[in-house]
Steps between C-alpha positions, in 0.01 A plus 500: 500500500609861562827398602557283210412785255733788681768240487431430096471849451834612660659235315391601178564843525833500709748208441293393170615879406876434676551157354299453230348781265885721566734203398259386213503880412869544500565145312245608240670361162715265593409124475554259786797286477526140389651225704583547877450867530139386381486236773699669805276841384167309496619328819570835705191635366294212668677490813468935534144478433441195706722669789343840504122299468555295831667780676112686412354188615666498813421869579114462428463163654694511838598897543124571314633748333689642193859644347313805515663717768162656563337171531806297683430201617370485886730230617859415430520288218807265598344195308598307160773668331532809775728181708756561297464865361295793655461650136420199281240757282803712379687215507258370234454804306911523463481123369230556262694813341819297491290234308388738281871599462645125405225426292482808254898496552453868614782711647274785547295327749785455741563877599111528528533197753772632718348873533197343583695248731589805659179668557365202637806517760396885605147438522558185701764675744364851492101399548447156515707355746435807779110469437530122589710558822236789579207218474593198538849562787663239642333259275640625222837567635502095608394433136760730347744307709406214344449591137720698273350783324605357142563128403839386758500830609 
C-alpha cells in the first residue's frame, strides 16, 4: 500500500506538473481543435498517459519501486515496454505533451517539448544511466545492449 501511494504521489506532483498542469497552463485560452487534430491529439494523449502509467506499473510491481530517484526501484526493470525502450516514462510524458500540442493546435507547446526533451537526455546521461551501471553492472550493460535508450534508438 505504501508503495502504491509514493508512486501516486510522485506522479501527481512531478510529470502531472511536467505534462499536465504546465501544457494546460500555457494553452490556457485556446480551444481544442475540431476534426483530426481532435482525434490524433486525444489519441497521443491516451497512449502518453497509458505509456508513462505501465512504465509506473512496471517499476512498483517487478523493480518494487518508483521514478523517484530516491526511491528507485531495487531491481532492473527490463519488463513490458522497457524491451523495447529503457525510458518508456519520458517517453510517455513527451507523447502526452505532443498530444496536448495536436489537439489544442498549439505551437507553443513544441519548444516546451524539445527543452524538456533535452533535460530528460542530461538527466538520463549525466545521473541516470551511471547510477544504474554503479548498481545494477553487467546486468545493465547486457540490457543496454539490448535496448535503446529512446524508441529505435
Amino acid at each position: 500500500m505504501a508503495l502504491l501511494v509514493k508512486n501516486l504521489l510522485f506522479t501527481v506532483i512531478v510529470p502531472g506538473t511536467v505534462a499536465i498542469y504546465a501544457p494546460l497552463f500555457l494553452v490556457r485560452g485556446l480551444q481544442a481543435g475540431e476534426g483530426i487534430s481532435r482525434i490524433v491529439g486525444a489519441g497521443m494523449l491516451v497512449v502518453g498517459i497509458s505509456t508513462y502509467l505501465w512504465g509506473v506499473w512496471d517499476f512498483a510491481t517487478f523493480g518494487r519501486g518508483t521514478p523517484a530517484p530516491i526511491d528507485a526501484p531495487k531491481k532492473l526493470v527490463v519488463h513490458g515496454l522497457y524491451r523495447y525502450t529503457r525510458n518508456p516514462m519520458y517517453v510517455g510524458v513527451l507523447t502526452t505533451i505532443l498530444g496536448w500540442a495536436m489537439l489544442y493546435r498549439a505551437v507553443v507547446l513544441l519548444p516546451y517539448a524539445l527543452v524538456l526533451g533535452l533535460c530528460f537526455q542530461a538527466f538520463i546521461v549525466g545521473y541516470e544511466e551511471p547510477h544504474l551501471r554503479r548498481v545494477f553492472g553487467a546486468e545493465y550493460d547486457d540490457y543496454r545492449a539490448r535496448v535503446g535508450r529512446w524508441v529505435g534508438f
